[in-house]
N, C-alpha and C positions, 0 to 999 in steps of 0.2 A: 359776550353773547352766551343766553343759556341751552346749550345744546345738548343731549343726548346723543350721545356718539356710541359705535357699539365697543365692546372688551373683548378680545380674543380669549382672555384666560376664567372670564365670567362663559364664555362660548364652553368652556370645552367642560365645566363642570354638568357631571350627571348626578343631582342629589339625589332625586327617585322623588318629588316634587310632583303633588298633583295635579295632572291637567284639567283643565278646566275646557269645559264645551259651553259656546255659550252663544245662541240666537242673536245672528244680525238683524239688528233696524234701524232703518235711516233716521236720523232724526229730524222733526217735522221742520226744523230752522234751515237745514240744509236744501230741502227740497225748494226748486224753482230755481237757487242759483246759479245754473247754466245755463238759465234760458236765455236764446239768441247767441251762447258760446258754444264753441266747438273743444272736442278732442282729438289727439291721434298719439298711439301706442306703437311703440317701434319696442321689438321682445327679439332677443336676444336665448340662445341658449336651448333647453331641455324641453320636452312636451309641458313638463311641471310648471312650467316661465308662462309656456303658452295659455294652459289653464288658470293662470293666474292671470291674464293678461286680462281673458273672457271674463275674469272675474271684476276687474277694475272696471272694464268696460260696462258691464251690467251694474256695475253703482253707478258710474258717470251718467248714464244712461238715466236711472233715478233721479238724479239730481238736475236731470234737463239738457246737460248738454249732448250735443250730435257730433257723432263721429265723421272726421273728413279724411278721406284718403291723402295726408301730405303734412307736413311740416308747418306749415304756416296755420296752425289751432292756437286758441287758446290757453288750452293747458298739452302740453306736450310730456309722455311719459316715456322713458327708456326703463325697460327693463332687462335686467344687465346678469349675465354669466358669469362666475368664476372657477370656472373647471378647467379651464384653459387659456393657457396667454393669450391664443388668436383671439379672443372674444372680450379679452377686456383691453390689446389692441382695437377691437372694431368701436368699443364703445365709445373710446376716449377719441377717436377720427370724427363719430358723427357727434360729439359733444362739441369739439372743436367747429366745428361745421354749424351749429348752429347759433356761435359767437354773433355771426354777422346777422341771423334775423332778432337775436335777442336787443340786438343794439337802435333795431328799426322798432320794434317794438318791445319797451321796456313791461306793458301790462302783459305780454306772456307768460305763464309759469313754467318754467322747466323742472320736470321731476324727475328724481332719479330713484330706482326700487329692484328689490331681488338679489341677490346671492353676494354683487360685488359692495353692495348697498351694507352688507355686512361685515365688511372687512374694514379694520383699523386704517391700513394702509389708503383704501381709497378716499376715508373724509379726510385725511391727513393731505393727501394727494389733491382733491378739490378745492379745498381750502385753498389752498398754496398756488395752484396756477387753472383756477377754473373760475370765474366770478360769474359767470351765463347761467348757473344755477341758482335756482327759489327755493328745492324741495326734495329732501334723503328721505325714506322711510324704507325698512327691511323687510322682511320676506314675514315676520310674527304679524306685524299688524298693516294690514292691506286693507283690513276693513275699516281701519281709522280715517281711511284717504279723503273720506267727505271734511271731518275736521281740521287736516294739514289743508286742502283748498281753502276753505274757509278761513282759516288762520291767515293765510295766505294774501289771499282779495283784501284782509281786513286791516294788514298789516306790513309795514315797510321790509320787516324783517326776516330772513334766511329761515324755514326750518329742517331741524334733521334731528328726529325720531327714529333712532333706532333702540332693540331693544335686543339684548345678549342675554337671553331665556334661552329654559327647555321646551318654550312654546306651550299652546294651548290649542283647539279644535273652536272655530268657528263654524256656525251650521247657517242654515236657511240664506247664504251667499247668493246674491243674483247673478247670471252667466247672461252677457250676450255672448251665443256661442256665433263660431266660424261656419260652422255647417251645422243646415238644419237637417242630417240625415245620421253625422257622424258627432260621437262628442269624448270628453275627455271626460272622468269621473275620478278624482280623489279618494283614495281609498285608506291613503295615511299619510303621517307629514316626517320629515325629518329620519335621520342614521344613527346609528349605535357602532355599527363596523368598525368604525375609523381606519382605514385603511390610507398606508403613511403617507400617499402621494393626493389625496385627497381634501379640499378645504371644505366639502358638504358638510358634513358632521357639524363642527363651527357654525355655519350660515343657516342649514335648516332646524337644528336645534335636532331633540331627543327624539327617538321613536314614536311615536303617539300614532293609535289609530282608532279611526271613526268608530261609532257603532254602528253594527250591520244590518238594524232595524233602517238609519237612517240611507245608507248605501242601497239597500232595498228599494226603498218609499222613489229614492231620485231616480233609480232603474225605470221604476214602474212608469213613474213622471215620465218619462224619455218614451218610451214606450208608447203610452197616451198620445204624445205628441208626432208620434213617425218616426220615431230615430229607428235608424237599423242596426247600429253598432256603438259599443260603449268601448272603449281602452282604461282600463285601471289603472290607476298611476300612485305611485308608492317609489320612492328609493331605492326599498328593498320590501316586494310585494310580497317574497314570502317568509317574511317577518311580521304581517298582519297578526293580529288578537294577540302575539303574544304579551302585550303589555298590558291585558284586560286581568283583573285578578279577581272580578264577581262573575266570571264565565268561561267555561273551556271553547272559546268559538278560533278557529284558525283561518288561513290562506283558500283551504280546500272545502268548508263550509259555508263560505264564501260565494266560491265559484259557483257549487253546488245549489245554493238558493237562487244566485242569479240565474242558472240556467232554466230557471221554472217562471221567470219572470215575463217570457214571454221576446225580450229581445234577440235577435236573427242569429247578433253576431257577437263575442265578447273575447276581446284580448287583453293583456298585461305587460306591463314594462313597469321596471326593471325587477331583475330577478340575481336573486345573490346564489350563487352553487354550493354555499354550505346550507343553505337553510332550503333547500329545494327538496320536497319530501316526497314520499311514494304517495299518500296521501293526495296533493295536490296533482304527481301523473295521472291520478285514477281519475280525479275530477276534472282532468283536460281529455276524457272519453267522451266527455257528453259533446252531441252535434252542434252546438250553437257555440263551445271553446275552441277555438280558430287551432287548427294542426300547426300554429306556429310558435317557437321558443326562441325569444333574444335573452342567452344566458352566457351574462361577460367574464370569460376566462380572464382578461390581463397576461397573461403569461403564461409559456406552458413547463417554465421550470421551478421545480419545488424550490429552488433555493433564493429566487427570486419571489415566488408567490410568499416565502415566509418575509421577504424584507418590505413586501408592499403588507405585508399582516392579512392575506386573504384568507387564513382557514382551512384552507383545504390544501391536497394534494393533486400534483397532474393524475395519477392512478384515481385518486377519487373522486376525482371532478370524469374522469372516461367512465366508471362503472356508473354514475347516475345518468352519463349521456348514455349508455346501451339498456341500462332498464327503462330509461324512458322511450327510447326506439321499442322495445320490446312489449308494451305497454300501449303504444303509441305510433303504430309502423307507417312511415311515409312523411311523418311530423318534419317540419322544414327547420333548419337550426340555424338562430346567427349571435352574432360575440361580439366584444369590444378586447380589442389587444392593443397595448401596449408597448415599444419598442424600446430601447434603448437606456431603461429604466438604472439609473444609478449603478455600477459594478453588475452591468449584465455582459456577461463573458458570449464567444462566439457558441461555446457550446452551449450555453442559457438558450441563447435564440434561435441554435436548432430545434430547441429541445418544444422550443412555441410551432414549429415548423410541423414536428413531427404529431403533435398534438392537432393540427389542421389536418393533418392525412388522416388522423385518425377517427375523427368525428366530423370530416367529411362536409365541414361550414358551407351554408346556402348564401354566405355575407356577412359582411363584420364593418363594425366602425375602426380604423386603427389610427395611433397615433405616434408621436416622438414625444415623450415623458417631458411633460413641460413642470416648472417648479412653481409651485406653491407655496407662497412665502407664508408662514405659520405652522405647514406640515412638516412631520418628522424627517420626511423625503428629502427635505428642501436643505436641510445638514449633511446629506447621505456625498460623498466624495464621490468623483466622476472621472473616469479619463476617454470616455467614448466622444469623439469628435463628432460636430456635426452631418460633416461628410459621410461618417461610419453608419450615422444615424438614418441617414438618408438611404443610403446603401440598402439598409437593413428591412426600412419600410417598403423598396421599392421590390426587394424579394417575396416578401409578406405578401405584399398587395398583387403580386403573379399568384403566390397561391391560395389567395382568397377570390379573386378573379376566377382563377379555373375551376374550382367550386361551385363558384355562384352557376356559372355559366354548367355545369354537369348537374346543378339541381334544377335550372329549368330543362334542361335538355329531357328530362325524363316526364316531362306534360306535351310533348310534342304528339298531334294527334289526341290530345285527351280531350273532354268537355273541364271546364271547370268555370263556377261559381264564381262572378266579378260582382261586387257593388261598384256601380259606376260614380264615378267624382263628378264628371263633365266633359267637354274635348281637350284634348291634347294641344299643349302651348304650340306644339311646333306641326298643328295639321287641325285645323278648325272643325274638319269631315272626317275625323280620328275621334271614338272615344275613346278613354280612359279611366281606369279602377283597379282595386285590386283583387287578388282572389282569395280564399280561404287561408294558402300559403303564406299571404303577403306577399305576392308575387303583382307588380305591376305591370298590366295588361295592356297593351294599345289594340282596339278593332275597330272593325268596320261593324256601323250599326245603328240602330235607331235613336234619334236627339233624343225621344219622350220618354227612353228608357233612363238617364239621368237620375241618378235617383234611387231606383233600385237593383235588382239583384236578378242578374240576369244569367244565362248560358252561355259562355262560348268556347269555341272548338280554337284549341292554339294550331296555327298553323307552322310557325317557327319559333326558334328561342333566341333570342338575343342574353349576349352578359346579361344587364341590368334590367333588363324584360323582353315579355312573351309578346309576337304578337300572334291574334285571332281574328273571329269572324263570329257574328251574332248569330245563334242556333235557336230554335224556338224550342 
């Protein structure tokens, strides 16, 4: 069988290789072929996964087929995580899972795509004890997905297209988005970091980012349409433009033009703390750039930040968090840490403790250092036991807890600005949204409000949210 499989050691080459941008269009062969089939997309993973999901979705969508809420579609897509063992644990449960419909119905396609869709190990791995799958394609060509169908329908045979590139920029991508109020907007693809506990770099390929004419144009679109709020999404966001070399345009130029664009609301994920400038502080002054920063420490000791390769220092990662407080006064802050990361000593992990007292986290994502078979991490010797590791998390997580829980407490009594999502799962006569902070709001208040951007007054604070009451 002729397969394209990806290379890990083609992955990790940066030649300096130019990208290429190049206008999606369906081709007129493919259109109609879902008509009377269905899809469903089960995503796995980053905001990035999800954006790309909306993306698959919005071709399928072209190509005629209707999305159903459930497992039993026609083409069935996973798209699949590898940042962490739990998530390619969960893939390989609902792959297994769905042996038994594939066996009821052999015309289903099962496809698989995204981050783990990149790694050696997993077509090595399918191969070998997975036969419920049709269809591998990677994280570079998403937009080929009409073609792998096609091939598909037409043909007895397996595909798996993957490709171990620095990647290219596809533009004019159709989105069925999730919400028509909120969306997700690409602002560049792929890492440069490499940071050692890490298998992005590998899977999303080279730094590449959009130009800011065309990041403009989709704003405005959004805009046109209602949306209230954009989230920019990049790896490492403020790493933008610098791989443009017919233009001095950056991260904060950016912001800067979007804020004239006219949308309510605009946020950014993810953010790297070496490449985070004064520059881009200044251009989260303007009102419509949300008072909030998710900027992932990992570690708060220098001797660990050098063996994960992060760049920076605990001393210099605090002095950009106080200019940006200075800069920025009220700004809410949250982080991704890391525990137990290969030859992390107790004092290493006070030293991430003491780094929490210091900058004062509104919430963090944290973890136990899971390996990444390909990363340099994954050779790194270890004698921290699980047990230890657990220990260790469960400290963290008291003082990221009391944190979070002392950054709402300081809205108590205030108004603040909610975009509403909808009700609350667990109270029908509850709404729910968030507020400029990214603080999740539960009040009492009007259905018709749904939608938009309303007032209210926090009456308490909870750890993980405020609640309030609708103000006029």
């Amino acid at each position: 069988m002729d397969y394209n499989k990806p290379d890990l050691l083609k992955a990790r080459k940066r030649t300096g290789s130019e990208t290429l941008n190049i206008d999606f269009k369906l081709d007129e062969k493919y259109i109609g072929i879902g008509s009377d089939k269905t899809y469903h997309i089960i995503t796995f993973g980053c905001q990035g996964n999800e954006a790309d999901s909306e993306v698959m979705a919005g071709i399928l969508e072209l190509m005629g087929f209707k999305n159903i809420d459930g497992e039993q579609a026609d083409v069935l897509i996973i798209n699949t995580c590898a940042v962490r063992e739990n998530a390619e644990d969960r893939f390989y449960g609902t792959l297994g899972r769905l042996k038994g419909l594939k066996q009821k119905n052999n015309d289903m396609i099962i496809c698989i795509c995204g981050c783990m869709a990149q790694e050696e190990k997993t077509i090595t791995k399918l191969l070998d004890k997975y036969p419920q799958f049709d269809l591998v394609f990677g994280t570079h060509n998403i937009h080929m997905l009409p073609k792998y169908i096609y091939k598909k329908m037409n043909t007895e045979s397996r595909v798996i297209e993957v490709f171990s590139k620095e990647g290219d920029i596809i533009e004019k991508l159709p989105h069925l988005r999730v919400s028509n109020k909120k969306a997700w907007v690409n602002i560049m693809f792929g890492c440069d970091e490499f940071c050692t506990y890490c298998i992005v770099p590998y899977t999303r390929g080279k730094e590449r980012s959009r130009r800011p004419q065309n990041i403009i144009e989709e704003v405005k679109d959004l805009v046109k349409k209602g949306y209230l709020e954009v989230t920019l999404l990049g790896q490492n966001v403020n790493a933008y433009g610098k791989d443009f070399t017919d233009i001095d345009y950056t991260f904060s130029n950016l912001l800067n033009d979007l804020s004239a664009t006219g949308i309510k609301r605009i946020r950014f994920t993810t953010s790297h703390p070496r490449d985070l400038d004064e520059a881009t502080m200044i251009a989260m002054q303007k009102e419509n750039v949300m008072p909030h920063l998710h900027l992932p420490v990992q570690s708060g000791s220098n001797s660990v930040l050098k063996k994960m390769n992060r760049k920076y220092t605990h001393e210099e990662y605090i002095e950009k968090i106080k200019r940006l407080k200075e800069l920025n006064p009220g700004i809410s802050i949250t982080t991704d840490i890391i525990v137990a990361f290969p030859t992390e000593t107790i004092e290493d992990f006070n030293e991430t403790l003491r780094l929490c007292d210091e900058v004062e986290y509104e919430g963090a994502f944290t973890f136990i250092y899971s390996k990444r078979e390909g990363t340099p991490a994954a050779k790194y010797p270890t004698d921290i036991t699980l047990e230890e590791a657990h220990r260790r998390l469960d400290i963290l997580h008291d003082k990221i807890n009391a944190g979070y829980l002392k950054g709402n407490k300081r809205f108590e009594g205030t108004v603040v600005k909610v975009l509403v999502d909808g009700t609350s799962k667990n109270d029908p006569n509850t709404l729910c949204g968030y507020s400029e902070h990214n603080k999740l709001v539960n009040f009492k208040g009007k259905k018709e409000s749904i939608g938009t951007i309303v007032n209210v007054k926090i009456t308490e604070a909870k750890t993980w949210f405020l609640i309030g009451e609708q103000v006029e």
